[in-house]
C-alpha positions in Angstrom: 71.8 140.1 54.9 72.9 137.3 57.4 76.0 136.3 57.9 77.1 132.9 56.5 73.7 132.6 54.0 74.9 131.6 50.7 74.1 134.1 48.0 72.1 133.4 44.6 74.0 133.1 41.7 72.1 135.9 39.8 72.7 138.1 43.1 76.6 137.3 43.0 77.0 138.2 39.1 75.5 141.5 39.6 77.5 142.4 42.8 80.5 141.5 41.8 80.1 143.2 38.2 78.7 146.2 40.4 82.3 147.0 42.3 83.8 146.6 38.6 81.5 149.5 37.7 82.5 151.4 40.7 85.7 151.2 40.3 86.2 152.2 36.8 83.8 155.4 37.7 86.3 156.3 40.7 88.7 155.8 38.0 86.9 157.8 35.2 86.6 160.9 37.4 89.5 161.1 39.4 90.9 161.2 36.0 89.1 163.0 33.2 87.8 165.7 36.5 91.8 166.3 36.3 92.5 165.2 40.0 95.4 163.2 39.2 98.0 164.2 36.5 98.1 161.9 33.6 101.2 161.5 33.9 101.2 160.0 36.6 97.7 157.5 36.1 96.2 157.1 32.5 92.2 158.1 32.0 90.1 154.8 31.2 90.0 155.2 27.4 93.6 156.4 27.0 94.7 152.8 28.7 91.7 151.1 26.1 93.3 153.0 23.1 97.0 152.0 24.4 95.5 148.3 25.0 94.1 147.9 21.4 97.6 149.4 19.6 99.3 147.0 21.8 97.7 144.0 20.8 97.1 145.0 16.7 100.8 146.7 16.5 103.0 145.7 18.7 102.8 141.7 19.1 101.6 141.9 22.8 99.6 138.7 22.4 103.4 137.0 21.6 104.2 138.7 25.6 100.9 137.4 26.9 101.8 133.9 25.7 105.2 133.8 27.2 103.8 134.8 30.4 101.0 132.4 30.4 103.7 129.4 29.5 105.8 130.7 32.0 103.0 130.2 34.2 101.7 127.0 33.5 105.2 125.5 32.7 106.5 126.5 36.9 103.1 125.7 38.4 102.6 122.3 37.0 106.3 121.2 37.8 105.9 122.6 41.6 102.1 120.7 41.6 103.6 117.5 40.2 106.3 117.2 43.0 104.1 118.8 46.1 100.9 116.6 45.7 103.0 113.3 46.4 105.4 114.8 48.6 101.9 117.0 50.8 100.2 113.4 50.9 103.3 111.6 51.9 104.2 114.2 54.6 100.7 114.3 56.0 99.7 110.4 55.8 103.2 109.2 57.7 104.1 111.5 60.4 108.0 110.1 60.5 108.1 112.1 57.0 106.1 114.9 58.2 108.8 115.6 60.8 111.6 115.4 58.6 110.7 117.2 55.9 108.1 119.7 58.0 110.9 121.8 59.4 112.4 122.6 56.3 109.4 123.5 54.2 108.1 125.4 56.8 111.6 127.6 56.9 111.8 128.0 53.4 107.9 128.9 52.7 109.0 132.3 54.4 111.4 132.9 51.9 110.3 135.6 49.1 111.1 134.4 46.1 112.2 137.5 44.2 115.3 137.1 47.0 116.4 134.5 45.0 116.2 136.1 41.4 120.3 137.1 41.9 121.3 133.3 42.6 119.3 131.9 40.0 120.9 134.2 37.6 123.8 133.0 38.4 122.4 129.2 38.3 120.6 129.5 35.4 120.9 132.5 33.1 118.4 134.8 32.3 116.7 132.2 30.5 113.3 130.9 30.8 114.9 127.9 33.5 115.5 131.2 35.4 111.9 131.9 35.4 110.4 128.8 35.6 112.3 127.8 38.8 111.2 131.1 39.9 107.5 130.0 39.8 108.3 127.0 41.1 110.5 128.1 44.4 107.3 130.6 45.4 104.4 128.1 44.7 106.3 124.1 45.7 106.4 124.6 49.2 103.1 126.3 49.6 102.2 123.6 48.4 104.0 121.3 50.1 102.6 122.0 53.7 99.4 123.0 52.8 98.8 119.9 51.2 100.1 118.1 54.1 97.8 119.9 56.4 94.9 118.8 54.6 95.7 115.5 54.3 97.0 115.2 57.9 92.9 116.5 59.0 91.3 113.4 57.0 88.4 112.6 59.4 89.7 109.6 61.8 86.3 107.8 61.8 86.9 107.2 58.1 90.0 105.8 58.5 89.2 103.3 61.4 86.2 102.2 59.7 88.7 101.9 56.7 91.2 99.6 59.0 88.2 97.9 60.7 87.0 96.6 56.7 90.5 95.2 56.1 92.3 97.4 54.2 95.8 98.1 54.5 98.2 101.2 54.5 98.9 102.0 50.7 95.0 101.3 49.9 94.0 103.7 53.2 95.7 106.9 51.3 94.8 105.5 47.9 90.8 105.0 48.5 90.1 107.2 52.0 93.3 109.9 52.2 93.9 111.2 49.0 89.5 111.3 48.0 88.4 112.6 51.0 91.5 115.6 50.6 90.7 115.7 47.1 88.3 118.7 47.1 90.5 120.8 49.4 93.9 120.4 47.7 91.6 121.3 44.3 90.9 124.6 46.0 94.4 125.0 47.5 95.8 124.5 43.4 93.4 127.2 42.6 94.8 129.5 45.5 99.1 128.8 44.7 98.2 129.8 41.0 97.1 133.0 41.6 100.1 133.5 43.5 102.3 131.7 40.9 101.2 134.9 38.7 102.7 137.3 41.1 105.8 135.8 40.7 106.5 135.3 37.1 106.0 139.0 37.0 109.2 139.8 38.9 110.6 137.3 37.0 110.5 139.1 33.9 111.3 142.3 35.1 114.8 141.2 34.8 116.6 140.0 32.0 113.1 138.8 29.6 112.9 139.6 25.9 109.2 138.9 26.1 106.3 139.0 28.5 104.0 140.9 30.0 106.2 142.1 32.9 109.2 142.7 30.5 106.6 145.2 28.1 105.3 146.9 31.3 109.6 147.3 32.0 109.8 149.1 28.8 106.2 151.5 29.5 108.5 152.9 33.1 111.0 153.6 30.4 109.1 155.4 28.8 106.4 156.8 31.9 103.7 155.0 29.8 101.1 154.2 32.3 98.6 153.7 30.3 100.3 150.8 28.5 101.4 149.5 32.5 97.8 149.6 33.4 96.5 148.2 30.5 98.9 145.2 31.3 98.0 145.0 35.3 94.3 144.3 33.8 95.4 142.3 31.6 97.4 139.4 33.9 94.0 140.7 36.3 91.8 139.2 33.3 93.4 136.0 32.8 93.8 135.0 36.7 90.5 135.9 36.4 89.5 133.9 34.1 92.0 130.8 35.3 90.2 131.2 38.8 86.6 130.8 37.2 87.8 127.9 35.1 89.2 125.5 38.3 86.1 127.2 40.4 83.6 125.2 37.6 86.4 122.1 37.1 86.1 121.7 40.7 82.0 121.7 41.2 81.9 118.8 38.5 84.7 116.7 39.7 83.8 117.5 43.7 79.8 118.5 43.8 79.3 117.2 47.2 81.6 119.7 48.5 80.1 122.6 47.2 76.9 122.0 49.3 75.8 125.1 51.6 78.2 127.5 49.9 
């Protein structure tokens, strides 16, 4: 083992199913050898039994759904507005240092801080929760974004000037390409995040969702129905992740080389 030398797919699979496996065994005897009270953490097949009653018995596919809109629905409005604002802020550095200040101040902001005022803004409705999403992922967004577009390599973009062409075609054929890749893998970063935040958005004031049923479990010291739901939103980010990690290698092969 070197450091930096790529892995083989095959060998990646099997590692990374291999700490899956160690973990649940951890798991599996911590519990069952009666180390931990029930209690207070649910045994591996307890939480499978929980899972399954959930999803046959008590609609928790209609709570996964909600969350996953919820989701989608504050991510794609925060992604819409960052990617022109990122490129605008890192191609013309008048705008940078306008708007750079700001965004920078108000990434450091937690979100959750802001669950009382949007309450008060919006309701407990699903605005409430969507603009949640969107406050902890948009200005993440925003300057990272900007970074990457502010690093385009200057060689390509005298050679660019020195071929004739002009400012709007510079970010529309050199800027926004060549930072293509990067933001792709920055979108995949801010929606993992985006999922942390819906979470805390419906432990307040939802009717459905994954964080409003794991809410209700604390009620009623179900942890094996809370576990099974931290797996769950585990499984789909999961799953999310693997999707824009293969949408990305067709859409940007070259920049997968020597990873």
């Amino acid at each position: 083992m070197k450091p930096l030398v790529p892995v083989a797919p095959a060998a990646r699979v099997a590692l990374g199913v291999a700490f899956f496996v160690l973990f649940v065994a951890v798991w599996s005897f911590a519990t069952f050898g009666g180390f931990v009270s029930k209690t207070f953490l649910a045994d591996p097949l307890t939480m499978v039994r929980s899972g399954w009653t959930l999803l046959t018995q008590m609609g928790f596919g209609w709570d996964i759904g909600w969350t996953v809109w919820r989701v989608l629905g504050g991510f794609l409005i925060a992604a819409a507005l960052a990617l022109p604002l990122g490129v605008a802020m890192g191609a013309y550095k008048p705008i940078e240092a306008f708007f750079e200040p700001f965004v920078s101040f108000a990434r450091y902001l937690p979100a959750s801080a802001f669950i009382p005022l949007l309450i008060l803004w919006a309701g407990i409705g699903e605005a409430q929760k969507l603009s949640l999403i969107f406050i902890g992922s948009f200005f993440q967004l925003v300057l990272m974004i900007a970074v990457i577009v502010g690093n385009t390599r200057r060689d390509l973009v005298e050679a660019a000037y020195t071929l004739g062409v002009g400012d709007r075609s510079l970010i529309r054929r050199v800027l926004i390409p060549g930072a293509a890749p990067e933001i792709a893998e920055v979108l995949r970063m801010v929606l993992g995040w985006a999922w942390t935040y819906v979470i805390v958005a419906e432990l307040i004031g939802a009717s459905a969702g994954i964080g409003h049923m794991i809410t209700d479990s604390q009620a009623l010291l179900a942890t094996d129905q809370i576990i099974f739901g931290i797996i769950v939103i585990g499984l789909i980010g999961l799953a999310s992740d693997l999707l824009f990690k293969w949408v990305n290698r067709r859409l940007y092969p070259w920049a997968q080389l020597g990873r």
